[in-house]
BALOTI-97222 format. One record per residue (C-alpha): residue number from 1; x, y, z; residue in three letters. Coordinates in nm, 3 decimals, padded with zeros to 5 digits. Layout:
N
num X Y Z residu
NUM X Y Z ala
...
***
This chain:
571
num X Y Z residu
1 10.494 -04.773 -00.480 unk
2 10.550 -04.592 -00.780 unk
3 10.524 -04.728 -01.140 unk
4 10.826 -04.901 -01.259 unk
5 10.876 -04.583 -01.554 unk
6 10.919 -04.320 -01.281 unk
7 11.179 -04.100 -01.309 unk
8 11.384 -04.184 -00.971 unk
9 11.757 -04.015 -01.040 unk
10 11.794 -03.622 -01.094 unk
11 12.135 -03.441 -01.156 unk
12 12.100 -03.102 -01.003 unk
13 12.313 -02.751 -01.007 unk
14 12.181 -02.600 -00.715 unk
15 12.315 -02.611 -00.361 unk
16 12.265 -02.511 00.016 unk
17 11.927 -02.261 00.060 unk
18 11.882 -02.249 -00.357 unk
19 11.784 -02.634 -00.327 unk
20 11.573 -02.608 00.030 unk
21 11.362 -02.320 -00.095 unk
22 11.281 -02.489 -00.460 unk
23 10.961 -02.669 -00.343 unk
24 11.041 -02.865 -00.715 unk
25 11.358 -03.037 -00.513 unk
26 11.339 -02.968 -00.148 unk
27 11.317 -03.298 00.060 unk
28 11.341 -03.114 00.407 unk
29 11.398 -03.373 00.632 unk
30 11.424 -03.639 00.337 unk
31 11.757 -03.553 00.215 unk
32 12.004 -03.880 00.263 unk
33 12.322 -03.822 00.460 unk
34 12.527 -03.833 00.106 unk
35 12.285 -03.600 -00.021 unk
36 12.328 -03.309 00.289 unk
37 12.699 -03.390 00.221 unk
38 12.702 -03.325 -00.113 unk
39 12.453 -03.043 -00.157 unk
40 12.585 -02.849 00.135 unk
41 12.288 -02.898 00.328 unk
42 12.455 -03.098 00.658 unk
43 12.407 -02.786 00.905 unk
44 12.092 -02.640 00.779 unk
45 11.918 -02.958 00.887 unk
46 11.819 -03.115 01.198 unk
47 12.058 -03.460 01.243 unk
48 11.775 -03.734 01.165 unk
49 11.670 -03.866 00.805 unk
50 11.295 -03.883 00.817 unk
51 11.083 -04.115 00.546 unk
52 10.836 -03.978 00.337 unk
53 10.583 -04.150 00.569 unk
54 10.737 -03.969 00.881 unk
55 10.688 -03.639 00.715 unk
56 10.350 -03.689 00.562 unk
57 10.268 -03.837 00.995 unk
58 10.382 -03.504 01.101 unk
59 10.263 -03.256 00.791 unk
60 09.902 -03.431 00.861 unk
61 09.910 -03.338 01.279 unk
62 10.016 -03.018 01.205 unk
63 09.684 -02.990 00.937 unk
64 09.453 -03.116 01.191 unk
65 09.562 -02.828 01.431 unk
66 09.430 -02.578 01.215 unk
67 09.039 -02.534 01.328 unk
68 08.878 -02.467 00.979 unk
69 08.906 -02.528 00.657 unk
70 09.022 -02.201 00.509 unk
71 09.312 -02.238 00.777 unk
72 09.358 -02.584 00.649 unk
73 09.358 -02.436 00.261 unk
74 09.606 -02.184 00.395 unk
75 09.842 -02.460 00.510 unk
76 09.848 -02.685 00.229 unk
77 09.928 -02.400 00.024 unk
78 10.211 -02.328 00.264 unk
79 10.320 -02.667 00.225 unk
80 10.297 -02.693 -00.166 unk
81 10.533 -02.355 -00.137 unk
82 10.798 -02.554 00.038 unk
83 10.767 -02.920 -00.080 unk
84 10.572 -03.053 -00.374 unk
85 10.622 -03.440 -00.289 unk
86 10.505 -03.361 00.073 unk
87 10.247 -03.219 -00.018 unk
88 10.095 -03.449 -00.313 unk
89 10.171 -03.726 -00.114 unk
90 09.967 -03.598 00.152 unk
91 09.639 -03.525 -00.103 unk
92 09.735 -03.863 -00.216 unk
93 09.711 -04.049 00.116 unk
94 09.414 -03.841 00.240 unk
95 09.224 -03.767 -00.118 unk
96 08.880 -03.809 00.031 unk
97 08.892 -03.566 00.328 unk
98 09.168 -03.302 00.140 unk
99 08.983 -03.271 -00.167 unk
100 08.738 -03.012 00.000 unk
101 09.036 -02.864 00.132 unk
102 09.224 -02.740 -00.186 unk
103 08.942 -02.745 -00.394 unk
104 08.573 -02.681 -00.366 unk
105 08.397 -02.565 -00.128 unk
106 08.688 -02.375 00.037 unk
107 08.961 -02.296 -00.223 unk
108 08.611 -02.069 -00.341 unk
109 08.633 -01.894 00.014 unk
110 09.018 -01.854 -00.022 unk
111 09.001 -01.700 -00.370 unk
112 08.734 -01.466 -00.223 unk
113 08.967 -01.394 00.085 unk
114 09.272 -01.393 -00.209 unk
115 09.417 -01.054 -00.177 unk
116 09.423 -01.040 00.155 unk
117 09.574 -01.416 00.195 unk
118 09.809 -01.366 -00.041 unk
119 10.186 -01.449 00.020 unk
120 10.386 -01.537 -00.242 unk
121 10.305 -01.548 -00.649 unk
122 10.200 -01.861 -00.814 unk
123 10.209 -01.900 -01.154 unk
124 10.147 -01.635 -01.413 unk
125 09.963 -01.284 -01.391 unk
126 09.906 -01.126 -01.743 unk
127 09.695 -00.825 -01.703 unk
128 09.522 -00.646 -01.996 unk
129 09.667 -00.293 -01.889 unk
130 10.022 -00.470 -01.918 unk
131 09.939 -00.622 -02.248 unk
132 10.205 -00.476 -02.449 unk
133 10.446 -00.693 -02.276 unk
134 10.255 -01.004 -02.273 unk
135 10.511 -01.183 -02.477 unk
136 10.790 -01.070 -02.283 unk
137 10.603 -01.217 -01.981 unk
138 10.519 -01.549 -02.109 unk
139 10.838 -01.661 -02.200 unk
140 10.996 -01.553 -01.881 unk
141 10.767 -01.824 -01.695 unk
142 10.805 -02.053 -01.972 unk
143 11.114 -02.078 -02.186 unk
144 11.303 -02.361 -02.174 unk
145 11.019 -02.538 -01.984 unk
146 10.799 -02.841 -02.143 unk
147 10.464 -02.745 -02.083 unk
148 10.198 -03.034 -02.092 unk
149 09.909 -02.803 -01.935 unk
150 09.796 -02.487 -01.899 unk
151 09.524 -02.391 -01.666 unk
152 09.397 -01.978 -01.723 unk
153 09.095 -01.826 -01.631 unk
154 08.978 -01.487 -01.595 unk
155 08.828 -01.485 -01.278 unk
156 08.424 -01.400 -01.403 unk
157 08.272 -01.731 -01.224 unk
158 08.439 -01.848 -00.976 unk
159 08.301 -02.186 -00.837 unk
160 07.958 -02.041 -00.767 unk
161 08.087 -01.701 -00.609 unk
162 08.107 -01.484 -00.917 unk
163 08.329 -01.246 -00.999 unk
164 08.660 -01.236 -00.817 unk
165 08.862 -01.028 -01.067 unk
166 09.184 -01.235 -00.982 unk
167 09.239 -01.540 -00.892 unk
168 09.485 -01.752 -00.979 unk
169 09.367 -02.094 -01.123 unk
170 09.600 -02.336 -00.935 unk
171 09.368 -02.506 -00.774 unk
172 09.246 -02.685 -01.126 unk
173 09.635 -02.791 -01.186 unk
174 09.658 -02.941 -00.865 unk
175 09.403 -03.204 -00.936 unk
176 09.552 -03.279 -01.271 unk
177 09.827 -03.353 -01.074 unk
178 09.679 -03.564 -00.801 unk
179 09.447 -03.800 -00.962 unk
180 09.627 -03.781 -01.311 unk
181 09.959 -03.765 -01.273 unk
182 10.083 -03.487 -01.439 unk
183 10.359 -03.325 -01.352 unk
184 10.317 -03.024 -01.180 unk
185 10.645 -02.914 -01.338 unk
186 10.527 -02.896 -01.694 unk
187 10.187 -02.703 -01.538 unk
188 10.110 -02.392 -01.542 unk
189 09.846 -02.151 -01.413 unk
190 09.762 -01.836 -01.577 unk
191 09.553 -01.516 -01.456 unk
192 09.383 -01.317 -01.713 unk
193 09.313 -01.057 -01.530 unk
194 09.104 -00.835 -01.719 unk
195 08.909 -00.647 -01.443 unk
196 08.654 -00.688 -01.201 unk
197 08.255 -00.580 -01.178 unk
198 08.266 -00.650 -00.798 unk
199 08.249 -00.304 -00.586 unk
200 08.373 -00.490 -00.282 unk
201 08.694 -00.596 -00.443 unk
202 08.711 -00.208 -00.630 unk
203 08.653 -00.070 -00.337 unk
204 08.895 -00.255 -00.138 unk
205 09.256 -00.107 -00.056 unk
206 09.411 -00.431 -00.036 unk
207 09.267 -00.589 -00.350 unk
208 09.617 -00.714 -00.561 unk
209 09.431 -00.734 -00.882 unk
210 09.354 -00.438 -01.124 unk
211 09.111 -00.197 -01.019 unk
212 08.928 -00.130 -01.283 unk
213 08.607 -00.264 -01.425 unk
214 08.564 -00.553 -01.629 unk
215 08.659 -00.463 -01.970 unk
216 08.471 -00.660 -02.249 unk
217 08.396 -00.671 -02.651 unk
218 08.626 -00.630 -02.883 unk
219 08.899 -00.556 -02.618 unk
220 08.882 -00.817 -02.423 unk
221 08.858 -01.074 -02.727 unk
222 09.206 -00.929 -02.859 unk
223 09.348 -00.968 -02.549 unk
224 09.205 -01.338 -02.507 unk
225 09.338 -01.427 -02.875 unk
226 09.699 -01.232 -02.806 unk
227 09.739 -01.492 -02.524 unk
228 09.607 -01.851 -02.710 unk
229 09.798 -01.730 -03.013 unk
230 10.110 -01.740 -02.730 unk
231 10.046 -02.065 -02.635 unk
232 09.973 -02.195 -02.968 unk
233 10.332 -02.055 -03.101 unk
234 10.524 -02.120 -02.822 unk
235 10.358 -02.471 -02.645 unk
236 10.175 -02.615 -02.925 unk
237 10.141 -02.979 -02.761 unk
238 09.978 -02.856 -02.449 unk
239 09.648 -02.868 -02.326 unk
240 09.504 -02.522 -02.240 unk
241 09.206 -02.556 -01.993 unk
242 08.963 -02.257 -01.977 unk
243 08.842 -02.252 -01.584 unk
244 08.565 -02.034 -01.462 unk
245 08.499 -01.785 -01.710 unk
246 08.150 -01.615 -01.725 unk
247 07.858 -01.732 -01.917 unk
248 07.845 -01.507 -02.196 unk
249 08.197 -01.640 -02.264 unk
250 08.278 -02.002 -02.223 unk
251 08.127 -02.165 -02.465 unk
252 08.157 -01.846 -02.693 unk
253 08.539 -01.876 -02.659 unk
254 08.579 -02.324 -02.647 unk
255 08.394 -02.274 -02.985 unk
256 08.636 -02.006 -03.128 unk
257 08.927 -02.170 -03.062 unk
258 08.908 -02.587 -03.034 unk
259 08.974 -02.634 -03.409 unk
260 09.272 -02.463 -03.366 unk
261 09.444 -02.622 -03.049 unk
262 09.386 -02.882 -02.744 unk
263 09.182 -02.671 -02.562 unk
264 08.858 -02.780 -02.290 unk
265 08.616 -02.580 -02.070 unk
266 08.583 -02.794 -01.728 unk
267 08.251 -02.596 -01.692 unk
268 08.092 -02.676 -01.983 unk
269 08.292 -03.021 -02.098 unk
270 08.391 -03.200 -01.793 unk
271 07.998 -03.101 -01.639 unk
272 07.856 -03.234 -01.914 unk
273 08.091 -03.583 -01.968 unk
274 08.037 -03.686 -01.613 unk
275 07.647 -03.593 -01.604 unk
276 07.619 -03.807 -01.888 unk
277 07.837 -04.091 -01.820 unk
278 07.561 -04.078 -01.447 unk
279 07.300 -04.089 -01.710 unk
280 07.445 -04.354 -01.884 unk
281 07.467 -04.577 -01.607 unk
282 07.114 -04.483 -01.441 unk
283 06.975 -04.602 -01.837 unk
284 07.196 -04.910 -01.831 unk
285 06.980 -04.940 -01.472 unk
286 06.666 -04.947 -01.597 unk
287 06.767 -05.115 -01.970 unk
288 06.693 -04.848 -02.162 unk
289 06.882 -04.623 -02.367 unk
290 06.934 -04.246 -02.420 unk
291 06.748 -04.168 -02.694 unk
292 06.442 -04.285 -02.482 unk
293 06.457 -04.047 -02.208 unk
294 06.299 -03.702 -02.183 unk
295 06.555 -03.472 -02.004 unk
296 06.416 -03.126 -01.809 unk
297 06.772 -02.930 -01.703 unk
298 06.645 -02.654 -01.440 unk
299 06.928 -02.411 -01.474 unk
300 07.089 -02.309 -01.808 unk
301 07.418 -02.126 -01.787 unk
302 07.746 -02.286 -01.889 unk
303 07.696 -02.580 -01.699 unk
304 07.346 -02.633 -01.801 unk
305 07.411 -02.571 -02.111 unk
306 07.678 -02.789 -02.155 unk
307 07.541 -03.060 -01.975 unk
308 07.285 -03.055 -02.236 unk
309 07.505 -03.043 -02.534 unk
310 07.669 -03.335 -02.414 unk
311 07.343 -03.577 -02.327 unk
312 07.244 -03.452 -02.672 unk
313 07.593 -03.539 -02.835 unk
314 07.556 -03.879 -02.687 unk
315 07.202 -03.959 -02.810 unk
316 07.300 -03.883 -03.143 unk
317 07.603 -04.058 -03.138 unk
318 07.561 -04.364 -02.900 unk
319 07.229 -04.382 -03.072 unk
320 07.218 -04.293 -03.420 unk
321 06.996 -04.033 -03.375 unk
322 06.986 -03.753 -03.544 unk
323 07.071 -03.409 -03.354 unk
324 06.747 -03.222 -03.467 unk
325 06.511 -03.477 -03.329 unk
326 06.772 -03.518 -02.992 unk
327 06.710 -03.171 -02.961 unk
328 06.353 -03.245 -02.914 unk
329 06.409 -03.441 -02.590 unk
330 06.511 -03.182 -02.425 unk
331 06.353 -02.871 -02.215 unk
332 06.570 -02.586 -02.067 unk
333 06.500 -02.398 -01.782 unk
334 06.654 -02.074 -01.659 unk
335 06.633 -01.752 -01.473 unk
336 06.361 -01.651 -01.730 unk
337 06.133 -01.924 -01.718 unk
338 06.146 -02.251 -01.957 unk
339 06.345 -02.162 -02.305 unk
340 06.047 -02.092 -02.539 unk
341 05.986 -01.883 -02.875 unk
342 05.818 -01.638 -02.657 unk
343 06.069 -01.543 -02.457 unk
344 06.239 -01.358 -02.758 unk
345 06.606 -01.308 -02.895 unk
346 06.673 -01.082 -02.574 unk
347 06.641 -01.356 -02.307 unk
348 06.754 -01.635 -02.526 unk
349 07.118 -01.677 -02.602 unk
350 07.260 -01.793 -02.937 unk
351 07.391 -02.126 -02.764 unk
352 07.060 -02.167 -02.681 unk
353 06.894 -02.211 -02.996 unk
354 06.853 -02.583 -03.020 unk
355 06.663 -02.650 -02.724 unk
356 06.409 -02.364 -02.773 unk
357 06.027 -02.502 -02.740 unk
358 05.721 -02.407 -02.960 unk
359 05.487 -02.204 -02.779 unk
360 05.220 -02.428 -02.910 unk
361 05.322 -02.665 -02.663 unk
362 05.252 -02.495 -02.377 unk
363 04.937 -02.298 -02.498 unk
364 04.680 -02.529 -02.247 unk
365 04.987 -02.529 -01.958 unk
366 04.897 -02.271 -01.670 unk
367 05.145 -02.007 -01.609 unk
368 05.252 -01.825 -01.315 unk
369 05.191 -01.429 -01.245 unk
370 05.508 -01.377 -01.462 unk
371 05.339 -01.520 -01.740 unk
372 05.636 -01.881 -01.706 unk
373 05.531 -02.227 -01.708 unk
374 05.716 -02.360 -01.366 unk
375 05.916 -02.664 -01.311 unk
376 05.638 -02.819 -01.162 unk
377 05.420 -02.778 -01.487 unk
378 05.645 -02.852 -01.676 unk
379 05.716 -03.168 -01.492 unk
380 05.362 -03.275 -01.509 unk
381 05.320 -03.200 -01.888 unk
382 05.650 -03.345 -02.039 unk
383 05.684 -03.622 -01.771 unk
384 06.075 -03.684 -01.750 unk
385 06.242 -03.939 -01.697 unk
386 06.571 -03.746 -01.590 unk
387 06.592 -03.438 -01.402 unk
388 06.866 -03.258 -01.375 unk
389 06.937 -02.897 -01.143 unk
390 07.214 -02.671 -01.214 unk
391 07.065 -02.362 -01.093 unk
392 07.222 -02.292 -00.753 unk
393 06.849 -02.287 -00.660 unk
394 06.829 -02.433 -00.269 unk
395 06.484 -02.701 -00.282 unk
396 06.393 -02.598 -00.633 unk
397 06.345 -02.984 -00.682 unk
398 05.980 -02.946 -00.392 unk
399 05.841 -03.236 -00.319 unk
400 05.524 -03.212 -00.554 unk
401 05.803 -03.189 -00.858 unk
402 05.989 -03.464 -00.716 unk
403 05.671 -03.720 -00.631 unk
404 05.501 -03.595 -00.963 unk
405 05.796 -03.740 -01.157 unk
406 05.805 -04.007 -00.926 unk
407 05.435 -04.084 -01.126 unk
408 05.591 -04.112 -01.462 unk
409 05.870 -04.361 -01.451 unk
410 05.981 -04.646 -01.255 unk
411 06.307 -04.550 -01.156 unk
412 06.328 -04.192 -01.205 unk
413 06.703 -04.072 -01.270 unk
414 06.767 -03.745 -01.081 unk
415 07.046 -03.516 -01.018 unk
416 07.087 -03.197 -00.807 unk
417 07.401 -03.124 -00.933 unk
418 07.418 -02.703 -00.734 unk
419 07.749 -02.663 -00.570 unk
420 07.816 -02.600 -00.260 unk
421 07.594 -02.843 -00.072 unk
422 07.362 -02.621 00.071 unk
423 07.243 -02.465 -00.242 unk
424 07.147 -02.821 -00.389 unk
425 06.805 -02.843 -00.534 unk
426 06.682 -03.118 -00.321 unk
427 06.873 -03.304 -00.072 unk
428 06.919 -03.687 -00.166 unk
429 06.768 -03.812 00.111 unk
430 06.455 -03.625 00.071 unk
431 06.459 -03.732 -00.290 unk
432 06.463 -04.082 -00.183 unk
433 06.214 -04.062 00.066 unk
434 05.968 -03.922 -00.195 unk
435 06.035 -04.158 -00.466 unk
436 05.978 -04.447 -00.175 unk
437 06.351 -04.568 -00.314 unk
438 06.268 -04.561 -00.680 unk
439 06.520 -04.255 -00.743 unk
440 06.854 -04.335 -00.902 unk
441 07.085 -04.014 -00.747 unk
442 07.402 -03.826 -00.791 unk
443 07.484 -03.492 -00.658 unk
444 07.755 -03.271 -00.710 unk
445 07.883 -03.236 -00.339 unk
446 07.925 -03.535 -00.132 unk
447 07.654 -03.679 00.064 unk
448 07.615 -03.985 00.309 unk
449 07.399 -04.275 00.189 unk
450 07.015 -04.251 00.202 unk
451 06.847 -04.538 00.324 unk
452 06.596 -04.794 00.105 unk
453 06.261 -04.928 00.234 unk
454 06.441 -05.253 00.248 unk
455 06.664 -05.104 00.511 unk
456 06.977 -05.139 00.248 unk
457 07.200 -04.824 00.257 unk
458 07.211 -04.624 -00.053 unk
459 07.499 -04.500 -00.182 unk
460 07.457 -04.123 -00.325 unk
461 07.696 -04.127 -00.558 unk
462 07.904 -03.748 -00.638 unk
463 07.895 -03.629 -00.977 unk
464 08.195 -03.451 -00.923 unk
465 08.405 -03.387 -01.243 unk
466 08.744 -03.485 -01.077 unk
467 08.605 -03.793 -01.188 unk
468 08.684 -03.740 -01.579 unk
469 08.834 -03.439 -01.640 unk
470 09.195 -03.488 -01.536 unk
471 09.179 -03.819 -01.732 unk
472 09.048 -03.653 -02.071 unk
473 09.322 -03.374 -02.024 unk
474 09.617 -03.677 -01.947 unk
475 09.472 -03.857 -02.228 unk
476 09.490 -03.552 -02.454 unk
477 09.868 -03.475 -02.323 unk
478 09.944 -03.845 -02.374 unk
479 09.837 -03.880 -02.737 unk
480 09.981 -03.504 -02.778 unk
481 09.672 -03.464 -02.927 unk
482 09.614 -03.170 -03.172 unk
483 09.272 -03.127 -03.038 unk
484 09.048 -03.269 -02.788 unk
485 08.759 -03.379 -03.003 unk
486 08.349 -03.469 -02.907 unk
487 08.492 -03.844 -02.976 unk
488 08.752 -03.850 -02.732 unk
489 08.510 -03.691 -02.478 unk
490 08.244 -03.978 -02.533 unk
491 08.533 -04.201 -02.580 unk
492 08.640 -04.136 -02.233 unk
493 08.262 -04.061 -02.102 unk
494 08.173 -04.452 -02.215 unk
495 08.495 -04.579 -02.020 unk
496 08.352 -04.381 -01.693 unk
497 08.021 -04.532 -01.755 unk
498 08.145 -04.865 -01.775 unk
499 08.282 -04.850 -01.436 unk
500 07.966 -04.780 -01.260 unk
501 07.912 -05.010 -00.951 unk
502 07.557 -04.967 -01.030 unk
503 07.604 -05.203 -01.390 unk
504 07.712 -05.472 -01.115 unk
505 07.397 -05.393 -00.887 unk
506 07.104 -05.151 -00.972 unk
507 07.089 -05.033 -00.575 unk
508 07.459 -04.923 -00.559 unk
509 07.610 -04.599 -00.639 unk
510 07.601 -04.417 -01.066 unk
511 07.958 -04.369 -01.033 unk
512 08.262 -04.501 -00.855 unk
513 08.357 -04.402 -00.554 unk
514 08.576 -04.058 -00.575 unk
515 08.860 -04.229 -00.351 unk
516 08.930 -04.461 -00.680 unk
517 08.936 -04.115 -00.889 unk
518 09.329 -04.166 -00.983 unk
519 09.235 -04.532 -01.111 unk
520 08.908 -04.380 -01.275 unk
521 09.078 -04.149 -01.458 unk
522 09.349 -04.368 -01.580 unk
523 09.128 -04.581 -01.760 unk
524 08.971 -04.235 -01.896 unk
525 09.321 -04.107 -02.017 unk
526 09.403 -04.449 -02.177 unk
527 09.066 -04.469 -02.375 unk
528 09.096 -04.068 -02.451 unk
529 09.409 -04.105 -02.609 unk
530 09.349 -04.447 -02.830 unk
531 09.025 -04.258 -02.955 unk
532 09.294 -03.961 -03.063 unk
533 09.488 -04.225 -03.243 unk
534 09.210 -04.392 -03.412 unk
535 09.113 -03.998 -03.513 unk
536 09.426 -03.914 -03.680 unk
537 09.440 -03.628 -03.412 unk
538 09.739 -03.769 -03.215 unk
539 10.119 -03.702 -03.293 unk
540 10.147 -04.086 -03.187 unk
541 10.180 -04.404 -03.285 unk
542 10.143 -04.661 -03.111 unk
543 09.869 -04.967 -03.010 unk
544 09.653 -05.017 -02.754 unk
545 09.901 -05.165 -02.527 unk
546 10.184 -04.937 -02.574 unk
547 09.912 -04.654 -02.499 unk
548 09.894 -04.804 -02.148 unk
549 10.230 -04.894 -02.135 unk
550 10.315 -04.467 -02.192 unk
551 10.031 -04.368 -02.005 unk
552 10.202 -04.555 -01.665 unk
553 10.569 -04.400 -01.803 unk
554 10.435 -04.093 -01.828 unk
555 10.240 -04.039 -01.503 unk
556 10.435 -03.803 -01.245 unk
557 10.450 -03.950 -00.859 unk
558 10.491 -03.799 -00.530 unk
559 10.818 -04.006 -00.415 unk
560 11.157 -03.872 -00.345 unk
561 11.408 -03.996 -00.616 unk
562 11.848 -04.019 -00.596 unk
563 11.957 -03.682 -00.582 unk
564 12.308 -03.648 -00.820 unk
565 12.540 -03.277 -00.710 unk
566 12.617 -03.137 -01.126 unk
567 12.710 -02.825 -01.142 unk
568 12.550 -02.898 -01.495 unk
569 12.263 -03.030 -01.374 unk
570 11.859 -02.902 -01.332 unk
571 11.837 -02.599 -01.157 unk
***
């Protein structure tokens, strides 16, 4: 049933095909008897009315007919290009089993198969060769339109498969949509195409994006800056989500420009707020708090990185603590070996520079043939208490790293975080078996429970950032924020937290369960934008009650509403 605030009467223009191929508007079968009468619809319909239920009955046999997921990805695209209340009431009715569908793992295998899979455009293409008429280009997707999120991304990192070139970004907006309730009419998704490194995609005749290679420095920032300054001029309310970009620019770029709009970086932000809201709940586990933990990340790039920041953020915050001796908790691991003086200025990015070690530390530590101190020494000398792996490294968590940390806590809190599935650094189950139970676990793909000595099933629970994100980008559109700040993060990362079934009992699951994700990330939007208000940040005013009160107005549902024949109407 949708909330009482829902929008359920619309006065539209269009008529006949104009309406049935608007996927905004089109009920197919939906459309009342009154409403094929008045919209000219009455013989390009079959005679019966179907429910919403009916179609979503039929839309859902027709999805299971498909034999693997990338034909199931191609569907529900098909279906989002015809009917957007079909279709989001499907996700919504089957959120569990579609989200793998339309998102990761295989919306990275359709984006990889994307020029030869494409059909029809989606959103907005602005490509740096065409930059001279970016302006002209913007406005023709988005005049007259009130634009509460915009998703872009140039393509660099694409969930895990690198460097696709182009790519549109969809995907994100669709689980704003979804589990926040935004509406997919005042979303947008933008391709920056700026070029692509990857031979297979140059080389290919079919390839739709530009063929030319990655273009970068001082070009590529211009063109990056001509487009936020659009969005800042034209939608200044919005939220503008940066999605997949490559590691030498994500947190290089959130940095430039967050003082001067709403903007967030899933990657690094949403990573990090719902790794440390699984931290949070593993240290409200074991009654301890964050500034007492010692934190080894195995894998560094954006997500690492960012996870990092954020743990750190939070022990200085949540704590009191301040951030020079938080940095001190921490030890970084990546592609070159643990993040060290002696690594030098070459290997160690400028982000970086807080969680560098003194080589005096590791003086007495033996070192591989590559001169690096491994995870496992590492493990044994610093003796952490949380463990996390974003490397993409398959089993880098062995068993002598996992059962030596096993040694040095009671309930040791570890999280293979590596998407897809099979590049996870240990599987769960193995984890548990080598902790005999101790382990408190999250992943970032979906895994069934592992079971305790006690025979008790334990549930692993998925650090997926569906859980938070949508709600800190809702709460940011709610509060029409000016910003989204490190408060309204944590503000929103504490409300998370506090939902943990594991609070309740220390055996079940970090997080909820990713089929209450809509209700998750309600709470998150309502605490995200009372934190903006509090700020000063918000353009706003209201309590705490009216903030729910807007925040169930304002949130977009998948249910047919009145349809009203104006010729001055929508459309």
């Amino acid at each position: 049933m949708a909330p009482p605030f829902t929008k359920t009467t619309f006065r539209i223009a269009a008529r006949g095909d104009a309406i049935l191929t608007n996927p905004r508007f089109n009920k197919g079968t939906g459309f009342t008897e009154k409403e094929r009468k008045d919209f000219g619809l009455t013989g390009r319909l079959p005679h019966r009315v179907n429910s919403l239920e009916e179609q979503c009955n039929r839309a859902y046999d027709q999805l299971n007919a498909r034999d693997s997921p990338l034909r199931k990805n191609s569907f529900m695209q098909s279906l989002k290009g015809q009917n957007w209340v079909l279709y989001y009431s499907m996700l919504q009715r089957h959120l569990r089993e579609l989200m793998p569908v339309v998102y990761t793992p295989t919306e990275a295998d359709a984006i990889a198969n994307y020029s030869h899979l494409f059909r029809r455009s989606e959103g907005l293409y602005l490509t740096l060769a065409d930059q001279d008429t970016m302006e002209e280009d913007y406005l023709e997707q988005t005049k007259g339109r009130n634009i509460d999120l915009i998703v872009c991304s140039d393509a660099e990192a694409i969930l895990g498969i690198g460097d696709q070139g182009v790519g549109i970004s969809s995907a994100k907006a669709v689980i704003y949509t979804v589990i926040a309730g935004i509406d997919p009419s005042k979303s947008l998704a933008v391709t920056l195409d700026v070029g692509t490194n990857n031979e297979s995609l140059l080389n290919d005749p079919l390839y739709v994006g530009w063929p030319h290679e990655r273009v970068r420095g001082e070009a590529y920032d211009k063109f990056i800056d001509k487009f936020v300054q659009l969005v800042r001029k034209y939608n200044p309310h919005c939220l503008l989500h940066f999605e997949d970009f490559g590691v030498t620019n994500a947190q290089r770029l959130l940095e430039l420009y967050r003082d001067q709009h709403a903007v967030f970086n899933d990657d690094v932000q949403g990573t990090g707020a719902v790794t440390l809201a699984a931290v949070m709940s593993g240290v409200g586990v074991t009654k301890s708090t964050l500034a007492n933990q010692r934190y080894v990340i195995y894998g560094a790039g954006s997500a690492g990185l960012g996870i990092a920041h954020q743990l750190r953020d939070g022990v200085v915050q949540i704590d009191d603590v301040p951030a020079e001796q938080a940095n001190k908790q921490f030890y970084l691991i990546d592609k070159h070996g643990l993040i060290k003086e002696s690594l030098g200025p070459e290997n160690i990015r400028e982000s970086l520079r807080d969680f560098v070690r003194p080589d005096a530390e590791w003086e007495d530590v033996p070192k591989n043939e590559h001169g690096e101190v491994s995870l496992l020494e590492v493990v044994r000398k610093v003796r952490p208490t949380v463990l996390i792996g974003c490397s993409t490294h398959a089993g880098g968590f062995t068993e002598d790293v996992i059962r030596e940390m096993a040694k040095g806590c009671e309930r040791p809190i570890i999280l293979p975080l590596s998407n897809p599935s099979r590049l996870v650094e240990v599987h769960p189950h193995l984890a548990n078996e080598w902790t005999n139970g101790k382990a408190l676990l999250a992943t970032g793909s979906p895994f069934p429970p592992a079971k305790m000595p006690n025979g008790k099933d334990y549930i692993i629970a998925e650090c997926n950032n569906a859980l938070i994100y949508p709600g800190l980008g809702f709460g940011a559109v709610l509060a029409r924020s000016r910003g989204l700040t490190d408060g309204m993060i944590l503000a929103g990362t504490r409300r998370l937290a506090s939902l943990s079934p594991a609070l309740k009992d220390p055996d079940a699951a970090l997080l909820p369960d990713f089929e209450d994700a809509p209700d998750v990330n309600f709470e998150v939007a309502v605490a995200v934008a009372e934190q903006a208000i509090a700020e000063g940040c918000a353009d706003v005013d209201w309590d705490d009650q009216q903030v729910r009160e807007k925040a169930r107005e304002l949130q977009w549902q998948p249910i047919y509403g009145e349809y009203i024949y104006d010729k001055d109407g929508e459309l």
